[in-house]
C-alpha positions in Angstrom: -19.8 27.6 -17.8 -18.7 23.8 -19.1 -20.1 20.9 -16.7 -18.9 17.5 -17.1 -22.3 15.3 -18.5 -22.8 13.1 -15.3 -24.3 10.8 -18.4 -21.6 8.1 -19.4 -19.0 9.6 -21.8 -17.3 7.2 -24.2 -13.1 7.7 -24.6 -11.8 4.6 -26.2 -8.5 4.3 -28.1 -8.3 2.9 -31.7 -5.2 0.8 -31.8 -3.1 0.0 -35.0 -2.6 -3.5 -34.9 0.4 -4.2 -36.9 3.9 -2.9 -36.9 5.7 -2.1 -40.3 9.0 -1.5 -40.5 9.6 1.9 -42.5 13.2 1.8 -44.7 15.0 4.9 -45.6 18.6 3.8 -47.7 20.3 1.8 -45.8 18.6 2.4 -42.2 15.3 1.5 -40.8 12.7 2.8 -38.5 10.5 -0.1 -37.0 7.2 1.2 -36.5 5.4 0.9 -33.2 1.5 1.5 -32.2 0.6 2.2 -28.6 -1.4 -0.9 -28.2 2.5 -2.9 -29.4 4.4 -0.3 -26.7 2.2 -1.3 -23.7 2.3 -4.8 -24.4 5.8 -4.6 -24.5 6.2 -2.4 -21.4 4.5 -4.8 -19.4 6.6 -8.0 -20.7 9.4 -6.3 -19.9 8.6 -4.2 -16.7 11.2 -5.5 -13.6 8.3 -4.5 -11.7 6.1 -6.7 -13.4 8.3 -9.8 -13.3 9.3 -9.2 -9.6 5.2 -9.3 -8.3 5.0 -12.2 -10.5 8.0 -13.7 -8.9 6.4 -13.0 -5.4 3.1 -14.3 -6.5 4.4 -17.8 -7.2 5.9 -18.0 -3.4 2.6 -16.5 -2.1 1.2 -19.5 -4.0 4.1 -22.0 -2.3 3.3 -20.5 1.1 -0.3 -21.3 1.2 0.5 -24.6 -0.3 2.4 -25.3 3.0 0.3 -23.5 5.9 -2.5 -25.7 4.0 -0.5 -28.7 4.9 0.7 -27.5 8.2 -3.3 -26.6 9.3 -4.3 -30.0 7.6 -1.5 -31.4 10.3 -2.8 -29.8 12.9 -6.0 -30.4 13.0 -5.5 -33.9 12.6 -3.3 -33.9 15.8 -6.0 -32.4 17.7 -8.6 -34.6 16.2 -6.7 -37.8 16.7 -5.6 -36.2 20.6 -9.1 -36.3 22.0 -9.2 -32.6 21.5 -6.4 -31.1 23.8 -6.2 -27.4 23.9 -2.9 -26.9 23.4 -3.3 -28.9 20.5 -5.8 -26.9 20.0 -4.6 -23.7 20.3 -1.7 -25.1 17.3 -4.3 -25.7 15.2 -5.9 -22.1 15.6 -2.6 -20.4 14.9 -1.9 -22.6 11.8 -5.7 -21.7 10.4 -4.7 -18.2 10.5 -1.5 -18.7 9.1 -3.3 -20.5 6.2 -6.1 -18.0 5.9 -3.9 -15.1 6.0 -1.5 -16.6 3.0 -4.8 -17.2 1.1 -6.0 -13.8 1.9 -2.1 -13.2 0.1 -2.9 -15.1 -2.8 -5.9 -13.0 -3.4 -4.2 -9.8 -2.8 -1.2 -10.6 -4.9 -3.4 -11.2 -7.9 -5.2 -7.8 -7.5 -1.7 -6.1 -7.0 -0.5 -7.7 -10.3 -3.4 -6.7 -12.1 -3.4 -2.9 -11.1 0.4 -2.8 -11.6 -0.2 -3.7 -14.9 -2.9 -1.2 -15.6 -0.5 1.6 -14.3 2.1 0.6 -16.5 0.2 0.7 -19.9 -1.5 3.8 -18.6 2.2 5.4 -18.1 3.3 3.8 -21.3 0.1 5.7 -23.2 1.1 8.8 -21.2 4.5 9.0 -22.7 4.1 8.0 -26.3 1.6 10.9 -26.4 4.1 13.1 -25.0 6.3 11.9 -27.5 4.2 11.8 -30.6 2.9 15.7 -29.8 6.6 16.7 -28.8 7.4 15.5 -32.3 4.8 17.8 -34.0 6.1 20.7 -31.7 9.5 20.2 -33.1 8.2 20.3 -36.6 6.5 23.6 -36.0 9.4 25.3 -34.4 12.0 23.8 -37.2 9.2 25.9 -39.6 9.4 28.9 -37.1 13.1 28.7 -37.0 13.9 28.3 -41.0 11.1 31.2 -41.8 12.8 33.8 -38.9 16.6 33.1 -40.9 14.6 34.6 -43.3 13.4 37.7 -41.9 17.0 37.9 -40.4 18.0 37.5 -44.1 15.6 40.5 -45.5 16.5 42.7 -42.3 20.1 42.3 -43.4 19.1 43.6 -46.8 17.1 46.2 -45.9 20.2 47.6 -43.5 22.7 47.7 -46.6 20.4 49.1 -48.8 19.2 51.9 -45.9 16.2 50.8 -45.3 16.0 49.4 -42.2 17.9 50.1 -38.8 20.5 47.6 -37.0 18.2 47.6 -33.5 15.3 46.0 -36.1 17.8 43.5 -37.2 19.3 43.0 -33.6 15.9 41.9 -32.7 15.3 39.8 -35.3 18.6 37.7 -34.6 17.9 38.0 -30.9 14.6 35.7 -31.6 16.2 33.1 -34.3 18.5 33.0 -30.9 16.0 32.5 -28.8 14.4 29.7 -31.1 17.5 27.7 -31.6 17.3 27.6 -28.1 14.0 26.1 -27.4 14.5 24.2 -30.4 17.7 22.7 -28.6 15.7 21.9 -25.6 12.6 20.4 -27.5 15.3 18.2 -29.4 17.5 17.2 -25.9 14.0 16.2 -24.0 12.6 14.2 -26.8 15.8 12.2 -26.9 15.4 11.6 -23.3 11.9 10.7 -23.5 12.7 7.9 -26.6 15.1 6.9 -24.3 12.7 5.8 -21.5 10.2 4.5 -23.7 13.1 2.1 -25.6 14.2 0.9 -22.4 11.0 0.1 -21.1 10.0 -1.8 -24.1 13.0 -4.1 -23.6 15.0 -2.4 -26.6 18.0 -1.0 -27.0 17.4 3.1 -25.8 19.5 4.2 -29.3 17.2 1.8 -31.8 15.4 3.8 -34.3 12.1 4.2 -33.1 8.5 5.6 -35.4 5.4 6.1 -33.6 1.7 5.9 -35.1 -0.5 8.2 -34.7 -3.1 7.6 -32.6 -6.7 8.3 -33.2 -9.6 8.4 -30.7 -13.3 8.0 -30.2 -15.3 9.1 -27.4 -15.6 6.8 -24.6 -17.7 6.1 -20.7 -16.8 7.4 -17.7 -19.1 8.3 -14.5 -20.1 11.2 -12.6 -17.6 12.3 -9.8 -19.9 10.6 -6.8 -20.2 7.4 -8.9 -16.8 7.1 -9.3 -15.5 7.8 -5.7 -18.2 4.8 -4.9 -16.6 2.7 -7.0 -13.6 3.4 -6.0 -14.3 2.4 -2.1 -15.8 -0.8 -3.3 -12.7 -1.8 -5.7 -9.9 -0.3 -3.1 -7.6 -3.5 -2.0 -6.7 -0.8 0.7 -10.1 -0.8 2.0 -10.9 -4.3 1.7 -7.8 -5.1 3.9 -8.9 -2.7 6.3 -12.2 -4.4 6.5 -11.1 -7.7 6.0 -8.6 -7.2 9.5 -11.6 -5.2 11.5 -13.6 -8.1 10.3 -11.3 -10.9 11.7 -10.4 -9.3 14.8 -14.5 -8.6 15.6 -14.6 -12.9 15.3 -11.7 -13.3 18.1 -13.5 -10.6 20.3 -16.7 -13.1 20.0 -14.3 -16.1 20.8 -12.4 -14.2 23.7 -15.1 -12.1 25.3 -15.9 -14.4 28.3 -12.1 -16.1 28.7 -9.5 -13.5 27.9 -11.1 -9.9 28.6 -7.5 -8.3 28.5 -7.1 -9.3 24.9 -11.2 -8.2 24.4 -9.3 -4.7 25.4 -6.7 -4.5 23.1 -8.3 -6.0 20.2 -11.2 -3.1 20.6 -8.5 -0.9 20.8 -6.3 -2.3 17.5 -9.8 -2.0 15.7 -10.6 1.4 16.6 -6.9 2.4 15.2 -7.7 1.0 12.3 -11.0 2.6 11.5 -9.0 5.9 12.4 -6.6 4.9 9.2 -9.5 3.6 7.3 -11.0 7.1 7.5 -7.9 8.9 6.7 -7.8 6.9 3.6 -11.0 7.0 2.7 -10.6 10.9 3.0 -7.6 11.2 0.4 -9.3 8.9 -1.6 -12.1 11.4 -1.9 -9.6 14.3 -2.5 -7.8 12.5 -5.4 -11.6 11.6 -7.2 -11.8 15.5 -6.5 -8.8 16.7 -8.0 -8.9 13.9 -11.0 -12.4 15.4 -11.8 -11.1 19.2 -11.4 -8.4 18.1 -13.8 -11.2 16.5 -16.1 -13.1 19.7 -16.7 -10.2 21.6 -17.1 -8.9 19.7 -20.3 -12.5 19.3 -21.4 -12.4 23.1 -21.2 -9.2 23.4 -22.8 -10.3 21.0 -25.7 -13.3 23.1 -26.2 -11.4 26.1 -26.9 -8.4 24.5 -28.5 -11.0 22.6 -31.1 -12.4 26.7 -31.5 -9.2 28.6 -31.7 -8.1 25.8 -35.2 -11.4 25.9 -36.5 -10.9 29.8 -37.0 -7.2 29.7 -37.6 -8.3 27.6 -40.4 -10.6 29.8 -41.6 -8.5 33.1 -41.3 -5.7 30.9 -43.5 -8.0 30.3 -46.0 -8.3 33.9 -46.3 -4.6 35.1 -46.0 -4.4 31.8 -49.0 -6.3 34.2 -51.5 -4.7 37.0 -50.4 -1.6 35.3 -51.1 -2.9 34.3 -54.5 -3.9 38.0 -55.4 -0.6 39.0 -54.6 -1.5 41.1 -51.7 0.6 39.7 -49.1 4.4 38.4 -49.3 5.2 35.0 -48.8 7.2 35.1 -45.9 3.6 37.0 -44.6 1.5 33.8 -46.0 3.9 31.0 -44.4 4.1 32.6 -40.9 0.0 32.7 -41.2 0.2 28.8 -42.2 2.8 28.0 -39.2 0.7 30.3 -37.0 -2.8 27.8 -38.1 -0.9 24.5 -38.2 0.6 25.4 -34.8 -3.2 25.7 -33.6 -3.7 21.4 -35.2 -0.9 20.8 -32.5 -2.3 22.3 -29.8 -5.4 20.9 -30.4 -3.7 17.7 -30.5 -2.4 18.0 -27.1 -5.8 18.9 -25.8 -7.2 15.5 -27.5 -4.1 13.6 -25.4 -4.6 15.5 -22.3 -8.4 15.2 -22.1 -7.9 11.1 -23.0 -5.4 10.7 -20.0 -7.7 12.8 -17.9 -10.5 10.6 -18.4 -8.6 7.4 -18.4 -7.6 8.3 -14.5 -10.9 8.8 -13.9 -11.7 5.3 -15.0 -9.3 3.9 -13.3 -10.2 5.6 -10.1 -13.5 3.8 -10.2 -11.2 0.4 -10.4 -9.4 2.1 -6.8 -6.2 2.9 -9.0 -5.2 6.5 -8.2 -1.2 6.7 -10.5 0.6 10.1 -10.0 1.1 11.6 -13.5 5.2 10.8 -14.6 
């Protein structure tokens, strides 16, 4: 039974750092790295620019309730201390402390959105770059089943073989061109999206590297869902409004009872939501880490099903050599190990992604997978 090593687990991305542009006659492909597709994702996310937009007034607003609280505290100051000066002054402090509380939470929200964005940018030039090799693989599956329609037709006008055989055979280059078609029609889509959300134009000719990766840290599940309460901006909002309301209760306890009541009461609904949140939070640290062992598994026995098919083509190689199988034999033994490299690949992508959610759970970030 596999157990995830509670011991911190390394998986860090190695990043190509330049961007070559590869010519072919008289067109180009412009090479992009991952590390050059998130950085342009996020300087060209709406999303991005509209937070940053909203930051800057954030920033404006507490510039002015500063002013306006500076104001009125001098009024009451210079008044003698009346209370309905007073009272002005009070309501402009919290209009200043809640559009510094603003501030604050503006930059957090910033920060996350950009983490989400170059973690769904990663997510979809891995799609990408494995959908590519899964084209390859059934282009190589489609040409080689042509040519066992081709034999079958042979064999049929020579007597050898029977029409239902060769039915069959056509029936599965069908069946291919198919899936072939749908492969070809999604990765379009999909270099659509990640063209647009680099800035460029969705047709421009597009090459991505290949990425390679090294292990990197994560925590156990416990740790994580810790570290998640302490970095939620959710959870520090709740807190932050419990926290404020508990002061008034102090400064209203012996001259406004009624609002003592309802204050007690707002708290208590918000510790109600506070606990629902904190609940779902500990499901999704659940379900990331479910998802975390099963693509650990899955890259386990990916990495063990190449490693044989490797093996087992090495040995259908000499008996290729020797003469004792045909060729058609030999390549659909090399598609069959080379379609193991692919899958294998796909573990390596799914098991990084899996482990980067976990990571940036313990940062409070829980993104739904695109």
């Amino acid at each position: 039974m596999f157990k995830i090593n509670k011991a911190p687990i390394i998986v860090l991305l190695i990043l190509l750092m330049f961007s070559p542009v590869i010519t072919y006659g008289e067109t180009y492909m412009e090479l992009v790295t991952i590390s050059e597709a998130k950085g342009l994702a996020v300087q060209n996310s709406p999303e991005m620019k509209q937070q940053e937009n909203n930051n800057e007034l954030v920033r404006v607003n507490e510039r002015d309730t500063w002013i306006s609280y500076e104001q009125a505290k001098a009024a009451w100051q210079n008044s003698g201390g009346l209370d309905y000066l007073k009272s002005s002054m009070e309501v402009a402090k919290k209009a200043y402390d809640a559009s510094v509380y603003a501030r604050e939470d503006g930059k957090t929200i910033l920060s996350n959105l950009k983490k989400e964005i170059e973690y769904n940018t990663e997510s979809l030039y891995l799609t990408i770059l494995n959908m590519e090799s899964s084209i390859e693989m059934l282009e190589l599956s489609y040409e080689l089943q042509n040519k066992v329609v081709e034999i079958e037709k042979l064999k049929v006008s020579l007597g050898m073989g029977t029409q239902f055989t060769l039915d069959k055979e056509v029936r599965k280059v069908r069946d291919l061109q198919i899936k072939l078609q749908e492969l070809h029609d999604n990765h379009k889509t999909l270099r659509w999206n990640i063209n647009r959300s680099m800035g460029r134009n969705i047709e421009a000719p597009l090459v991505l590297s290949p990425v390679a990766f090294t292990p990197t840290t994560y925590n156990s599940e416990t740790n994580t869902f810790d570290k998640a309460l302490e970095a939620s901006l959710a959870i520090e909002q709740f807190n932050r409004t419990v926290e404020d309301k508990a002061k008034e209760i102090e400064e209203k306890r012996y001259t406004a009872s009624d609002k003592v009541e309802r204050l007690n009461l707002e708290i208590k609904q918000i510790d109600l939501t506070k606990a629902d949140t904190v609940y779902g939070m500990r499901l999704s640290v659940k379900n990331i880490y479910e998802k975390l062992l099963l693509a650990q598994k899955s890259l386990v026995n990916c990495r063990i099903a190449h490693e044989i098919a490797e093996k087992e083509f090495e040995t259908h190689k000499l008996q290729y050599d020797l003469g004792v199988i045909s060729k058609i034999v030999f390549d659909s033994y090399k598609i069959t190990s080379e379609q193991t490299q692919v899958d294998y690949e796909k573990a390596v992508y799914d098991y990084y992604l899996a482990a980067r959610k976990a990571s940036l759970a313990e940062e409070g970030m829980f993104i739904s997978s695109l």
